[in-house]
C-alpha positions in Angstrom: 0.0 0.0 0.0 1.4 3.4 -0.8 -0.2 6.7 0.1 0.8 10.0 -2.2 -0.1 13.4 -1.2 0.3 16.1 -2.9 1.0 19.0 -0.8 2.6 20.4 2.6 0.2 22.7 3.9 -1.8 22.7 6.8 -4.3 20.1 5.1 -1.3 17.7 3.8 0.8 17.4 7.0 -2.6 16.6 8.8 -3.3 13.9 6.5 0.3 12.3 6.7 0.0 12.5 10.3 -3.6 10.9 10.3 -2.7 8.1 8.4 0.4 7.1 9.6 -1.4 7.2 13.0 -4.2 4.5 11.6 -1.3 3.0 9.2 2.1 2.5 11.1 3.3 0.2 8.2 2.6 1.6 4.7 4.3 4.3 2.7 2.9 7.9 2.3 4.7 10.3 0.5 4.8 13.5 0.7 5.5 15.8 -2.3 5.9 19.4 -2.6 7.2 22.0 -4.9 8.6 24.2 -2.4 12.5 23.1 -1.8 12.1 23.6 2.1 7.9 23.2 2.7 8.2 22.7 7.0 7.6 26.2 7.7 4.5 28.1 9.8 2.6 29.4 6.8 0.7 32.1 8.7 3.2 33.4 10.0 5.0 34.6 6.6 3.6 38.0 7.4 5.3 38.3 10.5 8.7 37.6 9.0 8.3 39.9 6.4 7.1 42.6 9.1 10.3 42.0 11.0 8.1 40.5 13.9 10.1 37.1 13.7 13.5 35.7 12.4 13.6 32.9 9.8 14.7 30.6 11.9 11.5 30.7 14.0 9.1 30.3 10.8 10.8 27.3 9.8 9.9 24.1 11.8 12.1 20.4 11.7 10.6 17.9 9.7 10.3 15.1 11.4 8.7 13.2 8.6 11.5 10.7 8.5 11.3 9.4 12.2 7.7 8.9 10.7 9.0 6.7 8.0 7.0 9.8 5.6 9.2 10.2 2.6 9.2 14.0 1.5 10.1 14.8 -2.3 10.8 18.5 -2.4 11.5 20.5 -5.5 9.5 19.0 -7.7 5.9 19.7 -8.9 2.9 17.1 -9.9 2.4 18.0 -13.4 -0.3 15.6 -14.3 -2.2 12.9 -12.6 -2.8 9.8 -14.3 -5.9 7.7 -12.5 -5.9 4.8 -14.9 -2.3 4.0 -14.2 -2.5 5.2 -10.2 0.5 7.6 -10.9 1.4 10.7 -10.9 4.1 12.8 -13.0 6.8 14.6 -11.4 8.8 17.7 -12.9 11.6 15.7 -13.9 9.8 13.2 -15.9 9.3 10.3 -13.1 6.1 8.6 -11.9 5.6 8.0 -8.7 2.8 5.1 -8.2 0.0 5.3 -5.5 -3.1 3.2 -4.0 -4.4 6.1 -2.2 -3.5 9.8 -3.8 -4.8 12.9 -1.9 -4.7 16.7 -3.9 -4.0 19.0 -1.0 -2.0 21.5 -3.5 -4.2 24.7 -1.3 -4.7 28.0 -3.4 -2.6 29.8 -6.0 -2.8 33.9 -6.1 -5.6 35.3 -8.4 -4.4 37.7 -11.2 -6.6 39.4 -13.1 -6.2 38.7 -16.9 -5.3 42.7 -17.8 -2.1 42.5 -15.3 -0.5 39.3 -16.5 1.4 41.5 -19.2 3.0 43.3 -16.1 3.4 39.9 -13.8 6.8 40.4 -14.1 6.3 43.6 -12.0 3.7 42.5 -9.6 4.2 40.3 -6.3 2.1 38.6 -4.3 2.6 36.9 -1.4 1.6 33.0 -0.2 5.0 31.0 0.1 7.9 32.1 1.8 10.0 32.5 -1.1 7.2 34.9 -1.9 8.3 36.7 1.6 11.9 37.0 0.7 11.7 38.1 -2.6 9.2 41.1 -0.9 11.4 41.7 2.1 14.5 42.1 -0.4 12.6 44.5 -2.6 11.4 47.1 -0.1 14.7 46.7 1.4 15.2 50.7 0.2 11.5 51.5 -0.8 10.2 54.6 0.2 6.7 54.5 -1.4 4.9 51.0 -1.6 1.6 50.0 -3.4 -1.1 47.3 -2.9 -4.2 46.4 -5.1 -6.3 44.2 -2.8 -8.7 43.3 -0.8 -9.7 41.4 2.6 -7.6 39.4 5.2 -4.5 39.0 2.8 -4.5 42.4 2.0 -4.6 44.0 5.2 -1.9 41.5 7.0 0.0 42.6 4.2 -0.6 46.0 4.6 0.3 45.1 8.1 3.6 44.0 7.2 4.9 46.5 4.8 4.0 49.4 7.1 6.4 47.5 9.8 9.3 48.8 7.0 8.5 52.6 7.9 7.2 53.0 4.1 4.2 55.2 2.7 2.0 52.8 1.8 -0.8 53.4 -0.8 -3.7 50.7 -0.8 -6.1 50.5 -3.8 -9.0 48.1 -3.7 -13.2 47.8 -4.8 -15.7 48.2 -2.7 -16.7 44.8 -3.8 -12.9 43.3 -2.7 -12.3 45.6 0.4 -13.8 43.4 3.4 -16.7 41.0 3.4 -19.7 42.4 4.6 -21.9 40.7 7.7 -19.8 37.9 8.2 -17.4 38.8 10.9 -17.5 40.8 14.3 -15.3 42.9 12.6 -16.8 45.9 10.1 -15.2 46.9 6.4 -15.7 50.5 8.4 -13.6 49.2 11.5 -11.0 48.4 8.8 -11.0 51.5 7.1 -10.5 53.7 10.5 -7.2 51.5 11.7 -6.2 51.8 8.5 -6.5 55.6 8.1 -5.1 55.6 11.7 -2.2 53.8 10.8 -1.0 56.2 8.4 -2.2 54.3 5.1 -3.4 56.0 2.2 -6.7 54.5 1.1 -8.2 54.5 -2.8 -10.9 52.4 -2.1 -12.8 52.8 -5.8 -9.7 52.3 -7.9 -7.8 49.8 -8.8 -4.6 48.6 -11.2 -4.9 49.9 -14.7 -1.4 50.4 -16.5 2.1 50.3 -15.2 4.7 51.6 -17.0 8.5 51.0 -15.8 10.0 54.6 -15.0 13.7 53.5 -14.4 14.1 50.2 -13.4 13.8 51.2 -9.9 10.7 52.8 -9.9 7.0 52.6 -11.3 4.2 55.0 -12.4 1.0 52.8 -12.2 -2.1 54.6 -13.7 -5.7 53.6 -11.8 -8.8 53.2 -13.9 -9.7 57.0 -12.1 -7.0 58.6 -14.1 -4.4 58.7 -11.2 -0.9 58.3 -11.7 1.1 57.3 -8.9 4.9 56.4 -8.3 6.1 53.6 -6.6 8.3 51.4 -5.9 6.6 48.2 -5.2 3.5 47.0 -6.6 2.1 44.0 -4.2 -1.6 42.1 -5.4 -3.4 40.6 -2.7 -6.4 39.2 -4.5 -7.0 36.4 -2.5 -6.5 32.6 -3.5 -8.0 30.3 -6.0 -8.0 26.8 -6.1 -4.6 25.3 -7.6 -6.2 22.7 -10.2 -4.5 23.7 -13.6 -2.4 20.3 -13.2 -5.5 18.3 -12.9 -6.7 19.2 -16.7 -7.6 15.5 -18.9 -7.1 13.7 -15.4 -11.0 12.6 -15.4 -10.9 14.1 -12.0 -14.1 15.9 -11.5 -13.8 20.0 -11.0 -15.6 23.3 -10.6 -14.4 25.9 -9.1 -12.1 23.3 -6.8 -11.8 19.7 -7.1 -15.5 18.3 -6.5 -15.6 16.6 -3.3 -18.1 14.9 -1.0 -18.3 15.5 2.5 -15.8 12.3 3.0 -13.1 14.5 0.9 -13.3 11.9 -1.9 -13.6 12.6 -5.8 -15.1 10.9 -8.5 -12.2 8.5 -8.0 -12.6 6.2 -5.4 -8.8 6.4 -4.4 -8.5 10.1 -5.0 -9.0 12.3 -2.2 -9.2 16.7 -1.7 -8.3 18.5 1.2 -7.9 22.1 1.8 -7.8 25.2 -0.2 -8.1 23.2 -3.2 -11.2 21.3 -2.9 -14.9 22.3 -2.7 -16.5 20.2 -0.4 -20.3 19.0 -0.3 -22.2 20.8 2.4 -24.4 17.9 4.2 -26.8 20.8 5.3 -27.0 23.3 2.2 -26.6 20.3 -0.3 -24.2 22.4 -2.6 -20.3 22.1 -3.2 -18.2 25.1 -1.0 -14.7 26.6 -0.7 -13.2 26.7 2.5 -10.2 28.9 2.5 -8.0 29.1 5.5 -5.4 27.0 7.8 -8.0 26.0 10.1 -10.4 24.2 8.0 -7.5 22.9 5.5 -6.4 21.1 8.8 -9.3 19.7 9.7 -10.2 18.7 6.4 -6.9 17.1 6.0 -7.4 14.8 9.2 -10.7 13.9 7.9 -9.6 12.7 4.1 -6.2 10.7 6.1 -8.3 8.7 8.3 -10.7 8.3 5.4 -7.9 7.1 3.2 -6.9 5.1 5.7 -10.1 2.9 6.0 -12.3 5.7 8.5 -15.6 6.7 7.5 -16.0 10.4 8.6 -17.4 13.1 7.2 -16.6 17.0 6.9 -19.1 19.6 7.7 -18.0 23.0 7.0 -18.4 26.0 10.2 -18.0 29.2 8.5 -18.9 31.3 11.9 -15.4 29.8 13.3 -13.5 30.0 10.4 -14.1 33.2 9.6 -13.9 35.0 13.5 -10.5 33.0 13.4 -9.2 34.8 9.9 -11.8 38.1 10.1 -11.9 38.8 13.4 -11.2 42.0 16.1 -7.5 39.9 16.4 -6.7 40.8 13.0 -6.8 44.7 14.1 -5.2 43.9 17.5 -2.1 42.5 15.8 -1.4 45.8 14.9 
């Protein structure tokens, strides 16, 4: 018996641990297509703020005293379910009983920016946070097109740096309305408190590269604005590009039911990536966040595993966890 998962985010490290816990004798393998995945992911903020030193975001894998091999560096490029394999970056198949798709969320970008993605970072690995940190290293003047938690922790972050920050975002993107204790108004006052210039009807239009070291990015309002660093915090979308041909069932996410399992009987979805049925509204959701990617994770292992439990989806606690007053106290 051989377990694959792909992915080593909150959901993949809870299903490794879940089923080595039911399974003490099988192989699971781990694959990601970061070179060093072990790291607290929610914390990346709070080493690009300064708040915390590498060495304190990065955690010991212990996935070999678990007998869990890790492959690192490489990406699944394509799943193949009538062969129970997947393919690897460098050409290689790796062979499974049991595969789990736990890749989470990649960045969204809308499609009139990709000509400028060159220019434009976002931020959801760590190499994401290095790249950032070593870019406003001598930025005076930094810009963000965003919206909702991900934009406002990295607001957060890049005001730690002592910079003028700039934030443009929709009122449509800006904060999700009656789902949190928190209001979109509450936002906008810390905010304006802290110092940050708010656009909140604009957004990204045209960026032109001034000098190499410094942009003029036109808004859809007309404004021109110079800048130094352009960061897009967009939110995340499920990560399922690979899965094209696969016979794997998709929507918005990989289509799973409330026991994390596909179309496929041996193919599982956990996390960011996969839109779960809702027992109670009878429709498939998106759960973004560590905290249900985690739980959802333990549910598909033990499932894989031979358990028979089910996921059902508590938005109230996910979202006071991500949306809540905390988000303003970490200020």
């Amino acid at each position: 018996m051989r377990y694959i998962i792909v992915g080593c985010g909150a959901a993949g490290l809870s299903a490794a641990k879940e089923i080595r816990d039911s399974d003490s004798k099988n192989e699971i393998v781990l694959i990601s297509d970061e070179v060093d995945p072990f790291y607290i992911r929610p914390a990346i903020c709070n080493f690009l703020s300064g708040e915390i030193k590498e060495s304190d975001l990065f955690f010991k894998d212990e996935s070999v005293s678990k007998g869990i091999v890790t492959i690192k560096g490489k990406k699944v490029l394509k799943v193949l379910p009538e062969e129970n394999a997947v393919i690897l970056s460098d050409g290689k198949r790796e062979k499974y009983n049991f595969l789990l798709i736990a890749t989470g969320g990649k960045q969204r970008f809308p499609q009139k920016l990709l000509a400028h993605r060159e220019k434009i970072f976002t931020l959801k690995t760590f190499a994401d946070a290095y790249r950032i940190k070593e870019r406003i290293r001598n930025a005076s003047k930094v810009l963000v097109f965003g919206g909702g938690y991900v934009g406002v922790e990295l607001l957060r972050a890049l005001k730690k740096g002592k910079v003028e920050v700039i934030y443009l975002s929709k009122p449509e993107l800006f904060w999700p309305s009656g789902l949190t204790d928190i209001s979109k108004e509450k936002i906008e006052k810390k905010l304006e408190d802290e110092g940050i210039s708010l656009l909140l009807d604009e957004e990204l239009n045209d960026i032109i590269d001034n000098n190499g070291k410094e942009y003029l990015v036109f808004t859809d309002k007309g404004r021109e604005i110079k800048s130094q660093f352009i960061g897009l915090a967009l939110g995340l979308e499920p990560d399922i590009g690979f899965l094209d041909g696969s016979g794997i069932k998709c929507d918005k996410g990989v289509l799973v039911s409330e026991e994390l399992r596909t179309n496929i009987a041996n193919i599982y979805a956990a996390g960011d990536v996969a839109q779960v049925y809702d027992v109670n509204k009878k429709i498939n959701k998106i759960n973004f966040g560590w905290y249900s990617a985690s739980i959802q994770g333990e549910t598909a292992g033990q499932n894989m595993a031979g358990g028979n439990l089910i996921y059902i989806s508590d938005e109230d606690k996910f979202f006071h966890k991500l949306y809540g007053k905390r988000l303003v106290e970490r200020w």
